[in-house]
Residue frames relative to the residue before (quaternion, step in Angstrom):
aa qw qx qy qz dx dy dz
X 1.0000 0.0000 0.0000 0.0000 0.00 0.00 0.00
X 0.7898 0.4579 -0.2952 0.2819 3.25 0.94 -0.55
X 0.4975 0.6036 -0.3688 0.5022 2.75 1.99 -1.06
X 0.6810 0.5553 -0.3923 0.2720 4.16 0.81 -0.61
X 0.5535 0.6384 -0.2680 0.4629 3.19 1.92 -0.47
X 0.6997 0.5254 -0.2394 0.4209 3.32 0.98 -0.97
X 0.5723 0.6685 -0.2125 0.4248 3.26 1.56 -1.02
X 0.6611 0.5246 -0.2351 0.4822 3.31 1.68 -1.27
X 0.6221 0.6809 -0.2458 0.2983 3.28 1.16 -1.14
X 0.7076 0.4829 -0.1872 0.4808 2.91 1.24 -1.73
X 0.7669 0.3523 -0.3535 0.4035 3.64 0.63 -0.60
X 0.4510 0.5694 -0.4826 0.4894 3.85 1.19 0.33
X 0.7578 0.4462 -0.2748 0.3887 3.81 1.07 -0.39
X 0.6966 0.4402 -0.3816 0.4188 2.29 1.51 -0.41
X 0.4821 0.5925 -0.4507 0.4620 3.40 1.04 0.17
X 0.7572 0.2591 -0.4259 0.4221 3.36 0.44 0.01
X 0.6253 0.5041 -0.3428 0.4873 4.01 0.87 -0.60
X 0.7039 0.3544 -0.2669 0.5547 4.22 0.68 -0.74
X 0.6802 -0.4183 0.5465 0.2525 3.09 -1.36 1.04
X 0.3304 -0.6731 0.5840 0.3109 4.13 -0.88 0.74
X 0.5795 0.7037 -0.3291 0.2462 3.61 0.68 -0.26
X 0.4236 0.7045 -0.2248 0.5231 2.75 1.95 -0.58
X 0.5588 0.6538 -0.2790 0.4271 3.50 1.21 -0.44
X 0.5698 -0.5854 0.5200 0.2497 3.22 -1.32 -0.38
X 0.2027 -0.8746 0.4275 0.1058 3.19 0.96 0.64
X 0.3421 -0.7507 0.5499 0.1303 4.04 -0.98 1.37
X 0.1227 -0.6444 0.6602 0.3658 3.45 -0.97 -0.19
X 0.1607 -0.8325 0.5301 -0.0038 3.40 -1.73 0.71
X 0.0364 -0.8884 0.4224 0.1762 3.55 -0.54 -0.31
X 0.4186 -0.7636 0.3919 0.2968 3.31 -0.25 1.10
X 0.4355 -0.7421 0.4975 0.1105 3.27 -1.32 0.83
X 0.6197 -0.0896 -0.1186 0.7706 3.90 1.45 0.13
X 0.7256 -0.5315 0.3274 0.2896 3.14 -1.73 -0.52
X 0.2465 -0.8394 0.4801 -0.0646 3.04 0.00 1.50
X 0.3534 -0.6172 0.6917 0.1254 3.49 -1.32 1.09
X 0.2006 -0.6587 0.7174 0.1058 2.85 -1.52 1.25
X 0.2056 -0.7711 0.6025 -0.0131 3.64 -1.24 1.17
X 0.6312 -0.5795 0.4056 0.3183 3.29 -1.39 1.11
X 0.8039 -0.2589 -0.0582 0.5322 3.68 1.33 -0.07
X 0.8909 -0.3877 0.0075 0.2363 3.15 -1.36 0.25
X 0.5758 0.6100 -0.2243 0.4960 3.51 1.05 0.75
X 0.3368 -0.8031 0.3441 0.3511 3.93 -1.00 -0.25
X 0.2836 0.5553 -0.5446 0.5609 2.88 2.13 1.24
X 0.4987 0.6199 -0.4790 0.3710 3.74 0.03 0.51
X 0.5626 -0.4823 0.6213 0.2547 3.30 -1.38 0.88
X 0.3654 -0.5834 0.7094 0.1513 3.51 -1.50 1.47
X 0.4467 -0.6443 0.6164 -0.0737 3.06 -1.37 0.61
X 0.6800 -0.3936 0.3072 0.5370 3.14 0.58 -1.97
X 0.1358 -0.8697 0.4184 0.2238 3.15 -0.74 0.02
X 0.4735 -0.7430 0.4637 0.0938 3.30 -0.44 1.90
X 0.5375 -0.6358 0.5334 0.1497 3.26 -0.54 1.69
X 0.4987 -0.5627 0.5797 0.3141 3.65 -1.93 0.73
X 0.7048 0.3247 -0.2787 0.5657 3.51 -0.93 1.53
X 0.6562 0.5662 -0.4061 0.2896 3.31 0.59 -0.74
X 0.4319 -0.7725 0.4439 0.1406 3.63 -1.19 0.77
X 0.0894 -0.7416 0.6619 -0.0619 3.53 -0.23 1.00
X 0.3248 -0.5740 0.7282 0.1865 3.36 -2.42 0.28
X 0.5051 -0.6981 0.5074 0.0082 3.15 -1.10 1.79
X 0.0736 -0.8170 0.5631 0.0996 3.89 0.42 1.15
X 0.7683 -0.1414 0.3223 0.5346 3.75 0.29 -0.85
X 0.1694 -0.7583 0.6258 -0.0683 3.56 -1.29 0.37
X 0.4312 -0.7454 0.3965 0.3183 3.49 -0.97 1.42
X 0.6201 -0.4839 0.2792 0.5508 4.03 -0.66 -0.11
X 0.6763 0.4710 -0.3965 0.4046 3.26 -1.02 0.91
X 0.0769 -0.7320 0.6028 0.3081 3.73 1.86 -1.01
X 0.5517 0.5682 -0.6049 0.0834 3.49 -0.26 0.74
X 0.6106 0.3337 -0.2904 0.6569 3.32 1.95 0.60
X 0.2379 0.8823 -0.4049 -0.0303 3.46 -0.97 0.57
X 0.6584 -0.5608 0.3688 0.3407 3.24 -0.88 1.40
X 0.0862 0.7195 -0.6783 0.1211 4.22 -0.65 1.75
X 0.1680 -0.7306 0.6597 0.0538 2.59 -1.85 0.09
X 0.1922 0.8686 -0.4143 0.1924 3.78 -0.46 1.47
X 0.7411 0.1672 -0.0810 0.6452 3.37 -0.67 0.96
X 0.6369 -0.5188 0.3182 0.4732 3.77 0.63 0.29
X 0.6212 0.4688 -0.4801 0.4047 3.72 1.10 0.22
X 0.1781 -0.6122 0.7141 0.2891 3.02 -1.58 0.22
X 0.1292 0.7448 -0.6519 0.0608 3.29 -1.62 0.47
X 0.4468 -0.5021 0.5646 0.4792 4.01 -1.36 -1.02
X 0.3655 -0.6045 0.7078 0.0010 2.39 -2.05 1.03
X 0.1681 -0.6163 0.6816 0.3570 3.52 -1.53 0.00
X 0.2133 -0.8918 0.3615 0.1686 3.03 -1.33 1.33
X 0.0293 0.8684 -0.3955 0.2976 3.05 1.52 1.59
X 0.7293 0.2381 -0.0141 0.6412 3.14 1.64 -1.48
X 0.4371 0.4975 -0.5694 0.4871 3.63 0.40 1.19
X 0.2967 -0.5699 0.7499 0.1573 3.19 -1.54 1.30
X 0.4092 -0.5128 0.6661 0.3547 3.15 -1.79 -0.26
X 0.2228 -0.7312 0.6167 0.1879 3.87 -0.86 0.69
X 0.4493 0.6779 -0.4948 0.3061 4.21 0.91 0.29
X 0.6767 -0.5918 0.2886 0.3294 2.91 -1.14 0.78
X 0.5900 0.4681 -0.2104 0.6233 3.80 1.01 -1.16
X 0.8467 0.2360 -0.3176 0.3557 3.95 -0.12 -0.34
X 0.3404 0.7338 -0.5859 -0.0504 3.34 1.73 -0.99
X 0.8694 0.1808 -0.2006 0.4139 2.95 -2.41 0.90
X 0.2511 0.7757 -0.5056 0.2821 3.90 0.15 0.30
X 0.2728 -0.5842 0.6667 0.3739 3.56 -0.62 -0.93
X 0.4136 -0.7219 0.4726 0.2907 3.73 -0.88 0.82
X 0.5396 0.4665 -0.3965 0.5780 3.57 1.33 -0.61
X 0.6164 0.4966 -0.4647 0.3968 3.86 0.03 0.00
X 0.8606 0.2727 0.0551 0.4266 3.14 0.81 -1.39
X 0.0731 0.9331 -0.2645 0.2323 3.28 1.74 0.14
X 0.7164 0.2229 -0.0913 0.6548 3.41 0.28 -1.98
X 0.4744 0.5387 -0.5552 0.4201 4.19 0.38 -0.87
X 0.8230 0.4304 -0.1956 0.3150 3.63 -0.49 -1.69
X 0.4132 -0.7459 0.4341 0.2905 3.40 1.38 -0.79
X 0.5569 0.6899 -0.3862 0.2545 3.76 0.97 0.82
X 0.4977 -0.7856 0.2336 0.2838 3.12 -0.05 2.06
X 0.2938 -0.6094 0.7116 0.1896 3.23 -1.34 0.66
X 0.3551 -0.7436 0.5577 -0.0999 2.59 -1.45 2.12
X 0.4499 -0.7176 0.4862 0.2152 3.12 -1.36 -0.24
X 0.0193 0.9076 -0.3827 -0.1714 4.01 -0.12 -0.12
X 0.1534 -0.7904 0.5929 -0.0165 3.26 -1.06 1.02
X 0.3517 -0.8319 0.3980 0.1610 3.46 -0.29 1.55
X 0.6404 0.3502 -0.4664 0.4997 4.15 0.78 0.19
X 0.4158 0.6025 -0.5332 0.4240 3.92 1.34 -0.70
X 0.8999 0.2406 -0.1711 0.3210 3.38 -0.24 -1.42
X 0.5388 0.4596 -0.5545 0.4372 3.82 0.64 -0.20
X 0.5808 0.5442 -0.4258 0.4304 3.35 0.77 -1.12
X 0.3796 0.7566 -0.3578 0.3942 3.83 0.40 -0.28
X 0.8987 -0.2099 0.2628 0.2816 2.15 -1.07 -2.21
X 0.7864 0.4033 -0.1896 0.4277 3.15 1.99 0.58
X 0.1453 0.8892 -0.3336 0.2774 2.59 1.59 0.80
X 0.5631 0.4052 -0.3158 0.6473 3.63 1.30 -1.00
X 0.8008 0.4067 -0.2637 0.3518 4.03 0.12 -0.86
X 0.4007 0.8112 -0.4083 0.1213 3.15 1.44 -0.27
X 0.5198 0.6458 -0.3176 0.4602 3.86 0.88 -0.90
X 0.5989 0.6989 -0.1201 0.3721 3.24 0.83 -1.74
X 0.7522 0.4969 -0.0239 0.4321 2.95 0.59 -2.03
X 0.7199 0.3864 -0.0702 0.5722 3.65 0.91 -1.45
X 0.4973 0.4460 -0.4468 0.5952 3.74 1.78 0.93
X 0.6057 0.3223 -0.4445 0.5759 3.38 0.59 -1.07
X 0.6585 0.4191 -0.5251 0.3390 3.99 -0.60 -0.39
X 0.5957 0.4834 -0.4017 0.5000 3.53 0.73 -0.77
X 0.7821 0.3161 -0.3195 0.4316 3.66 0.19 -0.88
X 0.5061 0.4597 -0.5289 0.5028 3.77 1.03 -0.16
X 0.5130 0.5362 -0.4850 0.4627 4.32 -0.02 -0.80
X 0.7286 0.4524 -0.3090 0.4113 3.44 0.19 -1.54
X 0.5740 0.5868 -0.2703 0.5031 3.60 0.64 -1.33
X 0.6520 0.6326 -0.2419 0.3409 3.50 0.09 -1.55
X 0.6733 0.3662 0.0084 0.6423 3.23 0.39 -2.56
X 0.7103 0.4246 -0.3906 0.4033 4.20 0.11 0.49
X 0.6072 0.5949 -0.2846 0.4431 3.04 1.85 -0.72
X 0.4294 0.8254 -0.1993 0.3076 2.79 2.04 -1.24
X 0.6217 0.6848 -0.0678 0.3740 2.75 0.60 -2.38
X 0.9155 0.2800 -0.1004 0.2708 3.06 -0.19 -1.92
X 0.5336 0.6138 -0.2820 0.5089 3.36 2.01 -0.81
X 0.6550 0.3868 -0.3794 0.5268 3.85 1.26 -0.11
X 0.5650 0.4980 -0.4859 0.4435 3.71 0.76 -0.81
X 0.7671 0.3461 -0.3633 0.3997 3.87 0.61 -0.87
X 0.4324 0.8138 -0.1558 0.3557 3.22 1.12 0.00
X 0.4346 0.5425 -0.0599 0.7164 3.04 2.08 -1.46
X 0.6600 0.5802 -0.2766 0.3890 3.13 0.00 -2.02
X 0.8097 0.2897 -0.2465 0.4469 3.58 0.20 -1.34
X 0.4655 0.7634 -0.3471 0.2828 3.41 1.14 -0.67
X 0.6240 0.5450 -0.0298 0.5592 2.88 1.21 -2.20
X 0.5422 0.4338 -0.4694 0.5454 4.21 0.48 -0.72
X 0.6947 0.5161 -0.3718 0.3358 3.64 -0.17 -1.75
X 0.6940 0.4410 -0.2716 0.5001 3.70 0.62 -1.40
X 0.6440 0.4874 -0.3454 0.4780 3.73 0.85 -0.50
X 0.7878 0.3107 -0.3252 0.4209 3.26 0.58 -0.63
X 0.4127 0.5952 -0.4082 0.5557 3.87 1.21 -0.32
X 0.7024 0.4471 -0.2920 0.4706 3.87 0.53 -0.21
X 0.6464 0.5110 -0.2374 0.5144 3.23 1.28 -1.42
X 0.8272 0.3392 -0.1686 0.4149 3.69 0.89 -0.24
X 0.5374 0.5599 -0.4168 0.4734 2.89 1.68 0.48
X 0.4454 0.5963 -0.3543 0.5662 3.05 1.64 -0.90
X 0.6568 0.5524 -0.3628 0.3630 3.94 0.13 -1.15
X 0.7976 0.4263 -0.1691 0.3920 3.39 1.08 -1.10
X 0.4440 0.5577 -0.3830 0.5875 3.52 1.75 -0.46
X 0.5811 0.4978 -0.4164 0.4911 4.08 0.77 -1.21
X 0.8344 0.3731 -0.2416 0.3258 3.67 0.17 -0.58
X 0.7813 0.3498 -0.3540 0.3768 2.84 0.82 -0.22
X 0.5063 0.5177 -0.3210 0.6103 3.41 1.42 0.32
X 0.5155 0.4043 -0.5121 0.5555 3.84 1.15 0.46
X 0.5391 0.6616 -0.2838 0.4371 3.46 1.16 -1.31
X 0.6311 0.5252 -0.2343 0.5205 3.93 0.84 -1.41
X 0.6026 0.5852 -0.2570 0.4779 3.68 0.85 -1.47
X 0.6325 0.5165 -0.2659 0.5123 3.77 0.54 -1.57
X 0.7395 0.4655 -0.3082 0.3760 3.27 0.03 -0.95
X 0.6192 0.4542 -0.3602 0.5298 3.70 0.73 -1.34
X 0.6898 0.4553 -0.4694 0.3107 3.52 0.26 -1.38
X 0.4718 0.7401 -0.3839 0.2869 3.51 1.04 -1.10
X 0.6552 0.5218 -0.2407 0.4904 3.13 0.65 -2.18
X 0.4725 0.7779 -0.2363 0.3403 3.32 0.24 -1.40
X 0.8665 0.2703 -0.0019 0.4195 3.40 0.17 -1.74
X 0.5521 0.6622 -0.2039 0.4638 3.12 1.99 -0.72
X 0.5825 0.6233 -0.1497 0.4998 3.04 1.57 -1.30
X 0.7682 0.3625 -0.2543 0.4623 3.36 0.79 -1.30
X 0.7678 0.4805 -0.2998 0.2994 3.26 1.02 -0.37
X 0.3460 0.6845 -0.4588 0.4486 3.03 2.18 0.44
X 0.8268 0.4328 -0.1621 0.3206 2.79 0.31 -1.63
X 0.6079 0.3567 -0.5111 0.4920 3.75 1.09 -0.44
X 0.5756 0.4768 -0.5316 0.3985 4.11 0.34 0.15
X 0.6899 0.3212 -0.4160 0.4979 4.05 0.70 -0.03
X 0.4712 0.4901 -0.6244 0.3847 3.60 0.85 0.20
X 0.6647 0.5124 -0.3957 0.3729 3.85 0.71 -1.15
X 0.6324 0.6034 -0.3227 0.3630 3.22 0.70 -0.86
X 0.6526 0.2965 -0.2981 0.6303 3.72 0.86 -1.14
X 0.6218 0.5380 -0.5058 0.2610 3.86 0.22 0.10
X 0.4907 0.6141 -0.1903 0.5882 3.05 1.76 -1.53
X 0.7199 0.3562 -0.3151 0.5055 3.97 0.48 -0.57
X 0.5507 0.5654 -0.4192 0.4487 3.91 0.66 -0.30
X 0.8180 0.3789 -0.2378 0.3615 2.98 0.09 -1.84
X 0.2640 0.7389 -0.4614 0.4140 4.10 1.85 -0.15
X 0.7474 0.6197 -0.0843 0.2242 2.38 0.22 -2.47
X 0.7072 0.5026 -0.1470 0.4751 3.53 1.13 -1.98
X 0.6792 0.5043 -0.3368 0.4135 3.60 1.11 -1.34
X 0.5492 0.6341 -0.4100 0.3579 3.81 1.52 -1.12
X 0.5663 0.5032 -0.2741 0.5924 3.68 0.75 -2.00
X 0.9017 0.1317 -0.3875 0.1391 3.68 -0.43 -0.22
X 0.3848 0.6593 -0.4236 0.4877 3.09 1.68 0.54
X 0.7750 0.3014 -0.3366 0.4418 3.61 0.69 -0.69
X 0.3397 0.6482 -0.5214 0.4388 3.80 1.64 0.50
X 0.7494 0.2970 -0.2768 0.5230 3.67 0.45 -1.33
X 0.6384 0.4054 -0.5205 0.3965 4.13 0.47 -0.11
């Protein structure tokens, strides 16, 4: 067990102290478009961004392959290796994180001054613009995702009003209905004692004129 620990250790250092080339390089093929980053995360500086289909060499990957040490178009950079196919004959098209330990691509290690120092040293100015302009980007996305935020805030409170109001409207049509109800009850009381005292006159008239002709 230990000797399996030590084994692990050493080849995580060496992923970060040995050049990844030293590897066995994979062939691969991206599955959408995929930013390549100065390192292994999506707090990383883009680099590039590696067309759907596009074909890269697989240096190594951290444990798990869900990051992995590429290389395209002459950059080198990270990948997520969610969206790497394998391009080997036996796996073709796979997922490299599926198939990873099977194929035999080394799980690496990553040190951020080792490798800018690397491979971005000429681009470095460059690089520490696009970050500036990503921050800027970022802290605008920021911004606007709260202004709409409010925005919806402010509908929600509008409509909660718009339906309280709706419910006060009803139930004071609901109040109306009822009086009118009463109302109609009333009139129909009262046009049934008009018949009645009519129905009791005209009695009344037929009596007085029966005891006229008796």
């Amino acid at each position: 067990m230990k000797m399996m620990n030590s084994l692990k250790l050493g080849v995580l250092a060496a992923g970060i102290l040995v050049p990844a080339a030293a590897y066995a390089a994979t062939s691969a093929i991206t599955t959408t478009d995929l930013n390549m980053r100065t390192g292994p995360g999506t707090g990383y500086e883009v680099v590039d961004v590696i067309p759907d289909s596009g074909r890269v060499t697989v240096y190594g990957c951290l444990s798990g392959y869900n990051w992995c040490d590429v290389s395209w178009s002459g950059y080198r950079g990270w990948a997520s290796g969610n969206y790497l196919a394998y391009l080997g004959e036996r796996y073709y098209r796979d997922p490299i994180p599926s198939i990873g330990v099977t194929i035999g691509v080394p799980i690496i290690g990553y040190d951020r001054d080792h490798y800018f120092d690397r491979w971005y040293r000429h681009r470095r100015h460059e690089i520490r613009h696009d970050r500036r302009e990503h921050r800027r980007e970022v802290r605008q996305e920021r911004r606007e995702d709260r202004r709409a935020i409010r925005h919806e805030r402010r509908d929600v409170k509008q409509e909660r009003r718009d339906l309280r109001d709706a419910r006060h409207d009803l139930r004071q049509a609901r109040h109306h209905g009822e009086n009118l109800k009463q109302e109609r009850r009333k009139v129909h009381r009262e046009k049934r004692q008009l018949r009645h005292e009519k129905r009791q006159l005209h009695k009344a008239h037929r009596d007085r004129r029966q005891d006229h002709r008796d």
